[in-house]
VEXDO-452880 format. One record per residue (C-alpha): y, z, x; residue in one letter. Coordinates in steps of 0.1 Angstrom, whole numbers, padded with zeros to 4 digits, always signed. Layout:
BEGIN
YZXA/...
//
This chain:
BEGIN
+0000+0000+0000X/+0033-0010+0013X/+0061+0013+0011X/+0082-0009-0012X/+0048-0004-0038X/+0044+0031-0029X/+0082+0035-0040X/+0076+0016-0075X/+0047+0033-0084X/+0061+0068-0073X/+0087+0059-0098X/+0067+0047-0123X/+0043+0079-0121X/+0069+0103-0122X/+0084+0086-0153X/+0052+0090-0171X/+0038+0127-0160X/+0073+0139-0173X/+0069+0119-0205X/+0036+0134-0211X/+0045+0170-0198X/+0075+0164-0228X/+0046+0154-0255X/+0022+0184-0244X/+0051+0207-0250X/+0061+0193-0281X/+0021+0193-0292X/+0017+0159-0289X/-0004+0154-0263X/-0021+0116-0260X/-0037+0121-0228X/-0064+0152-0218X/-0054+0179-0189X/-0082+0161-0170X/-0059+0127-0171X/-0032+0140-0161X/-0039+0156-0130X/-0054+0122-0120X/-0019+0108-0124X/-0005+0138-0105X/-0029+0138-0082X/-0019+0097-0068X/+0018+0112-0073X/+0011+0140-0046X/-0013+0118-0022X/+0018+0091-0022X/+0042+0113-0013X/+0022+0129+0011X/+0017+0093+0026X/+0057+0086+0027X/+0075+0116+0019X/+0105+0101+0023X/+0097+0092-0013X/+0094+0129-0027X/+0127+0134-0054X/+0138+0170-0060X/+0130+0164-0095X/+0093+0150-0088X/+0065+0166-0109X/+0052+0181-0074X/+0080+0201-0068X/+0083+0221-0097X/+0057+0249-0107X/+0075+0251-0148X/+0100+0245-0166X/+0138+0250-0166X/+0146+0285-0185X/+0154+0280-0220X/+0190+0282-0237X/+0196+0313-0255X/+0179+0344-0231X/+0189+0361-0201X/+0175+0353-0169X/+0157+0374-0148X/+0149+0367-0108X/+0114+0374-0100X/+0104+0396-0075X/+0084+0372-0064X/+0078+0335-0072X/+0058+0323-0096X/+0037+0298-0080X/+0007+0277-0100X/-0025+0270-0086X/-0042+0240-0073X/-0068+0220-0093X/-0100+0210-0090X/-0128+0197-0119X/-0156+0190-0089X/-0182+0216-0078X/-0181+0196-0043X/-0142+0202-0042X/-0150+0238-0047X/-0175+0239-0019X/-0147+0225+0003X/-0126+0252-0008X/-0145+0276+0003X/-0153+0259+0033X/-0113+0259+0041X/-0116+0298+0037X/-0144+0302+0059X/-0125+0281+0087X/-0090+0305+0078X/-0108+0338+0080X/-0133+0327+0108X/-0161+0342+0088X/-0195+0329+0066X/-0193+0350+0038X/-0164+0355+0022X/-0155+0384-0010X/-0138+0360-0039X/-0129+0371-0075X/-0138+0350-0106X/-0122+0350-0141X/-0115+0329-0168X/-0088+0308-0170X/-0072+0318-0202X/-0049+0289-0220X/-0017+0309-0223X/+0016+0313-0214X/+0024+0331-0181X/+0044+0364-0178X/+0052+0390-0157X/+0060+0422-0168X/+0079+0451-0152X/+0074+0490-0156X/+0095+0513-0141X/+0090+0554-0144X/+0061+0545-0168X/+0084+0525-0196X/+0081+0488-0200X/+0116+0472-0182X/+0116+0439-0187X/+0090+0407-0195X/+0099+0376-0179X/+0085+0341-0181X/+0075+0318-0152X/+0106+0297-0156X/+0112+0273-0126X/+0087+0300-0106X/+0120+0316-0093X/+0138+0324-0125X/+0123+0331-0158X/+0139+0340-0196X/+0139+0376-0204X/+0113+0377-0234X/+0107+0414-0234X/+0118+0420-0270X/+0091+0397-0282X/+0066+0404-0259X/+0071+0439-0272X/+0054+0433-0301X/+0021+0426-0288X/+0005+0457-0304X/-0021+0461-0273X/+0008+0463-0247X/+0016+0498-0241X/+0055+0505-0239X/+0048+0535-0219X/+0018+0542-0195X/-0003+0573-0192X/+0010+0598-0176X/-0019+0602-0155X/-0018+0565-0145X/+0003+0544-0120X/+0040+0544-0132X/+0058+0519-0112X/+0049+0480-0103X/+0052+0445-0118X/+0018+0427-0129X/+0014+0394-0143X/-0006+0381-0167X/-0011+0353-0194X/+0002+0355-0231X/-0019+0342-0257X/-0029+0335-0293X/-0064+0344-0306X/-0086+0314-0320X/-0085+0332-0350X/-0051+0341-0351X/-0045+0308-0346X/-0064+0292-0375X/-0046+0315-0400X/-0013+0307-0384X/-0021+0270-0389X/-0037+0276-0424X/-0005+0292-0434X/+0026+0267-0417X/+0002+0243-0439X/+0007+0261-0471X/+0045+0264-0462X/+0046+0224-0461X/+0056+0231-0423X/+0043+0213-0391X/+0012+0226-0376X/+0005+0235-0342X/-0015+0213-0318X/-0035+0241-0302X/-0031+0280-0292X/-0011+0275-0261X/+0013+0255-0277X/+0016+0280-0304X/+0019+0309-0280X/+0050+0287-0258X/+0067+0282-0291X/+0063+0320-0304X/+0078+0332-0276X/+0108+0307-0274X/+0119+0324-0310X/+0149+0341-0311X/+0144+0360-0340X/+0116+0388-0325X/+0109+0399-0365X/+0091+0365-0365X/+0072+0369-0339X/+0060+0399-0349X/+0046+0380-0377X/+0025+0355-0353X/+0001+0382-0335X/-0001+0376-0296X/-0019+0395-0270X/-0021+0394-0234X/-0047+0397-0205X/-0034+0405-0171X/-0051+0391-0137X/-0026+0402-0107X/+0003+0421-0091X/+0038+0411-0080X/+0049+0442-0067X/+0028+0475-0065X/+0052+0496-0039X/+0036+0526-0026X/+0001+0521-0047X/-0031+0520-0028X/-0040+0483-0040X/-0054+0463-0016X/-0077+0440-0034X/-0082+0424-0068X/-0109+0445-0069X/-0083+0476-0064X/-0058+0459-0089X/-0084+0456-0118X/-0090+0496-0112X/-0048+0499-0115X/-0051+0477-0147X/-0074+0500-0160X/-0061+0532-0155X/-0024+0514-0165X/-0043+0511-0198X/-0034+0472-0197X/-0062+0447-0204X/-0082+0425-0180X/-0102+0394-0182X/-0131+0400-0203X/-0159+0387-0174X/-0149+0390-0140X/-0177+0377-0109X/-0178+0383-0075X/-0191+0357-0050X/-0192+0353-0010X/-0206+0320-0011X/-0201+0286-0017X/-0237+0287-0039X/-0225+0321-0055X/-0192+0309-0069X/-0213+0278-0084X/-0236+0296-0104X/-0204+0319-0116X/-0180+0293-0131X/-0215+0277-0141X/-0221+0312-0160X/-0190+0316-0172X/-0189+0284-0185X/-0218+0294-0208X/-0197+0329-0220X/-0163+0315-0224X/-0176+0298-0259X/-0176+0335-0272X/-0144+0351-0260X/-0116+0357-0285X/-0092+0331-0268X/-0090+0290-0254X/-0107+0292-0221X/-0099+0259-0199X/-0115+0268-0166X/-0118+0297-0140X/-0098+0310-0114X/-0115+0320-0080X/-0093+0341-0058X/-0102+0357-0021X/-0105+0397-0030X/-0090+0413-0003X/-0050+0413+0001X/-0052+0415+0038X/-0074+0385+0037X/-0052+0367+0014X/-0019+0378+0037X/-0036+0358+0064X/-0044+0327+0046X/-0005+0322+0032X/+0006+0298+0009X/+0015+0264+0007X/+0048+0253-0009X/+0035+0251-0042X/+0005+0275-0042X/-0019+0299-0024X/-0045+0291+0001X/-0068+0318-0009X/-0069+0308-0046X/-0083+0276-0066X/-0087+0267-0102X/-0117+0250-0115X/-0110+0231-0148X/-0139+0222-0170X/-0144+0191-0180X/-0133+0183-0220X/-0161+0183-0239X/-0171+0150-0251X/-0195+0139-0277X/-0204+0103-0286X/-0204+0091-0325X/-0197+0058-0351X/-0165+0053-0360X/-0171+0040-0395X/-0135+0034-0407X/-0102+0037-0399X/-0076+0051-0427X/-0038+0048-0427X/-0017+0079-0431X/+0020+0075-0440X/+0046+0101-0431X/+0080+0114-0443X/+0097+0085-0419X/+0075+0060-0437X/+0056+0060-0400X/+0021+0044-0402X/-0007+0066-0382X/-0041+0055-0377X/-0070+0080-0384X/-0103+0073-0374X/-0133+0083-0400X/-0164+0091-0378X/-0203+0099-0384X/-0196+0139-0377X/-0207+0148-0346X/-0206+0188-0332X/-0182+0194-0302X/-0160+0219-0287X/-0171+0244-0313X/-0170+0228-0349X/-0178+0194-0367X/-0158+0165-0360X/-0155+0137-0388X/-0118+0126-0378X/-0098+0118-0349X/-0064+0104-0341X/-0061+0067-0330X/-0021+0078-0324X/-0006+0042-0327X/-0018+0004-0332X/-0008-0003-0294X/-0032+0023-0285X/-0064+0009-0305X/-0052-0031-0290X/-0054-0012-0252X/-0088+0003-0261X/-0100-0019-0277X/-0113-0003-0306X/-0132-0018-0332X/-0153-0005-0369X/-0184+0001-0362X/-0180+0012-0324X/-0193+0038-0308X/-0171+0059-0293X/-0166+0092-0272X/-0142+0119-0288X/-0132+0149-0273X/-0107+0179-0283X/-0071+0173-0269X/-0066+0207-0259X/-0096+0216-0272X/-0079+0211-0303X/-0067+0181-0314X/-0096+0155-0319X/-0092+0120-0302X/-0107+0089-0294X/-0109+0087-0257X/-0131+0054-0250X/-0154+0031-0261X/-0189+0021-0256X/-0184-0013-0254X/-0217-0016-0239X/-0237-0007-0273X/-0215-0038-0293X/-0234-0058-0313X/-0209-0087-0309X/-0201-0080-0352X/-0179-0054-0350X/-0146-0064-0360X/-0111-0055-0348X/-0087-0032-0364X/-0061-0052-0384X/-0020-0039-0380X/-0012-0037-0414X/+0013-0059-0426X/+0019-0038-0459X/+0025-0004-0462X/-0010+0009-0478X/+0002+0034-0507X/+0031+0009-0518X/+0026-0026-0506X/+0054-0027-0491X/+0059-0052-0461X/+0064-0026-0431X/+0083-0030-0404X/+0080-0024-0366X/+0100+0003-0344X/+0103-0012-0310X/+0117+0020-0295X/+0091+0046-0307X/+0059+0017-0306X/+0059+0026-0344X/+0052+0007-0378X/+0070+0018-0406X/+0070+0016-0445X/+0108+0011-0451X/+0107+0023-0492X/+0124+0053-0498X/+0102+0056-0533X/+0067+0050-0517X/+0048+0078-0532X/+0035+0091-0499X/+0068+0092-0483X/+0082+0108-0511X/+0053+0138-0511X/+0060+0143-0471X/+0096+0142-0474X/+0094+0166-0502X/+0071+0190-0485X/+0096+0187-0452X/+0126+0193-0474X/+0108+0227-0488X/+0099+0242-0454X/+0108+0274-0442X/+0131+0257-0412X/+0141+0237-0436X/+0156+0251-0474X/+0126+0273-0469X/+0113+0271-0510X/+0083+0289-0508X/+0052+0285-0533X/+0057+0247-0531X/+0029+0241-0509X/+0012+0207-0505X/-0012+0209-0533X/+0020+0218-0556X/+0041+0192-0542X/+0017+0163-0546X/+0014+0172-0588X/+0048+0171-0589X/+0051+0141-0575X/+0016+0126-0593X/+0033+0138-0626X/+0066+0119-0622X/+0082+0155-0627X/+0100+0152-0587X/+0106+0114-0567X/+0130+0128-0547X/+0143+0160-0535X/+0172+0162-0561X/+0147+0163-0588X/+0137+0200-0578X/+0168+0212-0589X/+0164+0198-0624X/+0128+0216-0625X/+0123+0241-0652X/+0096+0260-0671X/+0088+0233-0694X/+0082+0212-0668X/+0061+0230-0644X/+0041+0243-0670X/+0024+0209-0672X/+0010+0215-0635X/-0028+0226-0632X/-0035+0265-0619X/+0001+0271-0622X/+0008+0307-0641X/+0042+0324-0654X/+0040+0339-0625X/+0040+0313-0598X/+0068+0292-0624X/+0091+0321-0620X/+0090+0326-0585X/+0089+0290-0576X/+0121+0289-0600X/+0137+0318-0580X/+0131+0302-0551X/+0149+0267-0561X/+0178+0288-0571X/+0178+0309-0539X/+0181+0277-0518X/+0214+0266-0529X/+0226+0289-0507X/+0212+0280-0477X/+0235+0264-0446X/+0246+0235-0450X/+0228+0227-0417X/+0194+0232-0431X/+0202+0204-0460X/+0207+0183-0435X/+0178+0190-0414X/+0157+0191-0448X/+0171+0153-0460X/+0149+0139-0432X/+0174+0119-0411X/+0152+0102-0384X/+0156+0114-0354X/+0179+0145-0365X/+0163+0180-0360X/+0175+0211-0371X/+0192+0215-0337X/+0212+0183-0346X/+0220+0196-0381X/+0234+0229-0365X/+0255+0205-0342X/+0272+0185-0372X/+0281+0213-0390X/+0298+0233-0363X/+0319+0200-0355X/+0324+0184-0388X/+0326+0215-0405X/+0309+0200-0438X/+0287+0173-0447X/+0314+0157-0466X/+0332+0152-0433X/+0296+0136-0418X/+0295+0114-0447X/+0330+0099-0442X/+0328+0102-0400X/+0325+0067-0383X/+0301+0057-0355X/+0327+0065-0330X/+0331+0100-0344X/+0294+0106-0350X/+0286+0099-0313X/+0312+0120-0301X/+0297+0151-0318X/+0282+0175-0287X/+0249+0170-0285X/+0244+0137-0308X/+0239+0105-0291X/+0246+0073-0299X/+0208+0064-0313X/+0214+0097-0333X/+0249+0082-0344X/+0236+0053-0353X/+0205+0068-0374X/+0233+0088-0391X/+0257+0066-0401X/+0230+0040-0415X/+0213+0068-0435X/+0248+0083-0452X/+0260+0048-0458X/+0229+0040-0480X/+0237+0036-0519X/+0200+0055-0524X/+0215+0084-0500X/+0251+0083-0516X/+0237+0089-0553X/+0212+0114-0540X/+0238+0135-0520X/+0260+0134-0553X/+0230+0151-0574X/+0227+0177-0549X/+0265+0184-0548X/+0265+0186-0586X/+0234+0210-0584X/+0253+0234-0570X/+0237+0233-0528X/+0260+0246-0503X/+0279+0215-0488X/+0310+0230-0463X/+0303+0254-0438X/+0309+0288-0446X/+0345+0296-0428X/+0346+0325-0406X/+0372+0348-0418X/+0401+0356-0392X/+0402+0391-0382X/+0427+0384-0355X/+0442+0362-0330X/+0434+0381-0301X/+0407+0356-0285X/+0423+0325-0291X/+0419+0297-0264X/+0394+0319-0248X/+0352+0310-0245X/+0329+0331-0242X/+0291+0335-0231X/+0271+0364-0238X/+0242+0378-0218X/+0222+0410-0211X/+0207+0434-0239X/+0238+0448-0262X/+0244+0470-0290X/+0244+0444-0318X/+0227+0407-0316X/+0237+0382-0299X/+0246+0360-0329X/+0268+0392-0343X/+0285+0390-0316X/+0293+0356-0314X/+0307+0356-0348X/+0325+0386-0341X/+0344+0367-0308X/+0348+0338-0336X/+0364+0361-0364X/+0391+0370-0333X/+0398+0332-0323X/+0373+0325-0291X/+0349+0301-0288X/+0312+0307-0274X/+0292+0286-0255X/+0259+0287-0239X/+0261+0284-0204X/+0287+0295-0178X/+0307+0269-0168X/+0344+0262-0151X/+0352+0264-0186X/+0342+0296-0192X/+0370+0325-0199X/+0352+0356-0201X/+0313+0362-0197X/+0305+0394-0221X/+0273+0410-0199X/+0254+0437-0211X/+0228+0458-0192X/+0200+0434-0175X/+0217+0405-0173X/+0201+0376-0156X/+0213+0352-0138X/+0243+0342-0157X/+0263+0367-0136X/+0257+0357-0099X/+0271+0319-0119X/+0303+0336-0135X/+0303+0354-0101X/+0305+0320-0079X/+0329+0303-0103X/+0353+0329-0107X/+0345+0336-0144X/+0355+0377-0152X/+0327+0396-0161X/+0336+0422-0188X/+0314+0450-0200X/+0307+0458-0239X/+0333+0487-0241X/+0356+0468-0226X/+0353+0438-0249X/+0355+0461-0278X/+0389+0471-0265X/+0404+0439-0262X/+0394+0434-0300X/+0410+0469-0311X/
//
């Protein structure tokens, strides 16, 4: 490879691991774990070739993600690092054969647990009390997530008082499996999106603001090392598991020793066997060197320890028919392909459906009725259709036709060329209609609970609701016509209609289903337009001038309010009585004006309070520090956010002191 097509497909790879790290994150994952080490993998042995080609912003470089908006920031006491992957038993051996060569020694003491498929944390106690949690981060800075972590009922706040009272371990955050299917069972019921797997659901627990939530979705945690244990007699894993349990804090549920390469085999082989049974998503094991001293001399790369390894299993796969393929349509109109299989047992339950994702996907693949085809759990969760057995073709299976017509409506579709996605364009397609309905009635949304998809789909079968207006013009009569529907349920889904007219503006725009405009983007609007009236009337220019709302965004916007459908539909909704201006904050003073704020640390009210409080006197608040910034509001453990305000100049003012400027 020359080092002109070393640079292109550096480029190229780096493009497409951070494109796929975005769709994991956001639960859509359309490659496995496996896959995507393979492309990381060529990434790393490029650069390693011409590393005049690694980018500060290459998927190498970076252990996780940037810390989210809307938490402190905590420096760790030390980094974060991730571990090296292998899915070979021969790669193992090698391992171990690099520690052999390190420690000049046969037999060497290692450590193996499983891998749990969680979110990574490290939590502080000082004098016995639980100080802070933090997230990985970037590996050097993480979010301060202590007040939801804190409501992980097995965590104790405070330690024995016989017990080890000051030290940081870290450990991994996670969702049960059944937790997870009741979490799923009920977002369902709400009409709301449903996770893609455990992990996913765990990352996206934590990132709530709102800790009273997350109460609500039951985490736990299983710790497996230590970041700082000053003055403790720990000097092995070993040593740290006896800490863990006399700390009263949970380990991993089977934990192996091995001193050979043939011992650690038969372990993850073992423990490959078990993991089926534990509580939580299991994705591998970890095998780390047991003694500290031992693990002092080995060191660390850039990235990640010498003296520690993760083995990923390979996804379980299982071969079947694929019978048929069905068309679902979505709120957007958005065509997805859905494969109907002979059912076939893997990863732990009966498959008889997977995702095809798109029609450019089956045309790579070359999937065909009648195939037979290998499936495995994306994630372990999310069934998919990785290949084909092209070798067991008759030669009469036929190809998958890209509908022309939408297949609820008839409607001609049409083809998205920026998100490789076919579309049925009719607002009144009765599918479209049910999903926009159940989107419009979800809890982020104008949150109208009862109407679950079941109830949603009568209403729409009946003719009693075609669009969302309709709801508002729902009344006993009408809903007594729906099937296993008591007074009951009619009153409180009645209740709940009404109570929606209050909600934000915001959320009725998030709820109308813009394309491409999330609830973020609805919050965004509001604050700058102030109502939707003002959106409605706003020109392209103005749209994509808003913060935050780019000119694809502007341009979705403008089309959609501009739509004689939308115009008569936004008219019934007025007249119903929903909330259409933003609600104006009352001035308590002029005290703050031409100031902006950001506020960090823990303090005695919410943050939010706050910020409306800051508003009420004239200021503006804003995220992040900045050159902007006039005043940054700290309270006590403040992250990061100070040492910024620090280097920029920005005063740093204390609680009592900010309640002082505000008389």
């Amino acid at each position: 490879m020359t080092h002109a097509e070393a640079a292109a497909r550096a480029e190229f790879l780096r493009a497409d691991l951070e494109r796929h790290n975005q769709l994991y994150y956001q639960g859509k994952p359309v490659i496995s774990d496996q896959q995507f080490d393979v492309l990381l993998r060529e990434l790393q042995d490029i650069e390693a070739k011409f590393p005049d080609l690694i980018t500060p912003d290459s998927p190498t470089q970076r252990v996780g993600s940037a810390p989210i908006e809307g938490f402190a920031q905590i420096r760790h006491s030390a980094p974060m690092m991730s571990l090296d992957n292998t899915y070979s038993e021969e790669e193992l051996a090698e391992f171990f054969a690099r520690l052999q060569k390190g420690l000049g020694r046969e037999k060497i003491d290692c450590v193996v647990e499983p891998k749990v498929d969680g979110v990574a944390i490290s939590i502080r106690y000082e004098n016995g009390l639980l100080k802070h949690a933090v997230t990985r981060g970037d590996g050097q800075t993480g979010d301060d997530v202590t007040t939801n972590i804190k409501t992980i009922k097995s965590l104790p706040l405070r330690l024995p008082k016989d017990g080890p009272q000051n030290f940081e371990v870290r450990g991994e955050v996670y969702m049960s499996k059944a937790n997870f299917a009741k979490l799923n069972q009920e977002r369902e019921e709400a009409g709301e999106a449903t996770f893609a797997n455990p992990r996913n659901s765990t990352a996206g627990t934590l990132k709530l603001l709102d800790s009273k939530i997350v109460a609500k979705r039951p985490l736990d945690v299983v710790f497996y090392g230590l970041a700082d244990a000053t003055g403790l007699e720990v000097q092995s894993q070993k040593d740290m598991h006896d800490l863990l349990g006399r700390a009263g804090l949970r380990k991993a549920d089977h934990i192996w020793h091995a001193s050979t390469a043939e011992e650690l085999i038969s372990a993850i082989r073992e423990l490959d066997e078990k993991r089926k049974a534990l509580p939580y998503e299991t994705d591998g094991a970890v095998i780390k060197v047991n003694s500290f001293v031992d693990q002092r001399e080995l060191g660390f790369t850039s990235k990640a320890p010498r003296w520690a390894i993760a083995y990923k299993y390979q996804p379980e796969q299982a071969e079947t028919k694929l019978l048929s393929v069905d068309i679902q349509v979505g709120r957007t109109g958005a065509l997805t392909p859905v494969a109907r299989l002979v059912p076939v047992f893997v990863s732990g339950s009966t498959v008889s459906n997977a995702t095809l994702h798109n029609f450019e996907e089956i045309e790579r693949k070359d999937i065909r009725i009648g195939d037979y085809v290998i499936i495995e759990k994306a994630g372990e969760i999310i069934p998919a259709v990785v290949s084909v057995k092209t070798e067991k073709r008759s030669g009469d299976e036929p190809k998958i036709p890209v509908p022309t017509n939408c297949p609820i409506c008839g409607t001609g579709v049409k083809k998205d060329e920026e998100q490789v996605v076919i579309r049925c364009p009719n607002p009144h397609c009765p599918e479209v209609v049910k999903r926009r309905i159940e989107h419009f009635v979800s809890r982020g949304a104008m949150d109208i609970s009862g109407l679950g998809e079941s109830v949603v789909a009568q209403l729409v079968e009946l003719k009693l609701v075609q669009d969302v207006a309709d709801l508002y013009a729902l009344d006993q009569i009408k809903l007594a016509t729906l099937e296993r529907v008591g007074t009951k349920s009619i009153d409180n889904y009645l209740k709940a209609i009404e109570q929606s007219k209050t909600q934000s503006p915001a959320k009725l725009v998030f709820g109308l289903g813009i394309l491409h405009v999330g609830a973020g983007g609805g919050r965004k609007l509001l604050e700058h337009f102030g109502s939707i009236d003002a959106v409605q009337a706003a020109s392209l220019e103005e749209l994509a001038q808003c913060p935050d709302i780019g000119g694809v965004v502007a341009q979705s916007l403008f089309a959609w309010f501009r739509d004689e459908v939308n115009i008569e539909l936004l008219k019934r909704l007025k007249a119903s009585g929903l909330t259409f201006a933003q609600q104006e904050i009352v001035a308590a003073s002029d005290k703050l004006n031409g100031t902006t704020w950001v506020i960090t640390g823990a303090l005695s009210e919410e943050r939010e309070k706050i910020a409306e409080t800051i508003r009420s006197h004239g200021g503006k608040v804003s995220g992040s520090v900045s050159g902007k910034t006039t005043y940054l509001l700290a309270g006590e453990d403040a992250g990061s956010k100070v040492d910024k305000a620090t280097k920029l100049g920005v005063k740093i003012i204390s609680e009592p002191e900010f309640r002082v400027m505000i008389g």
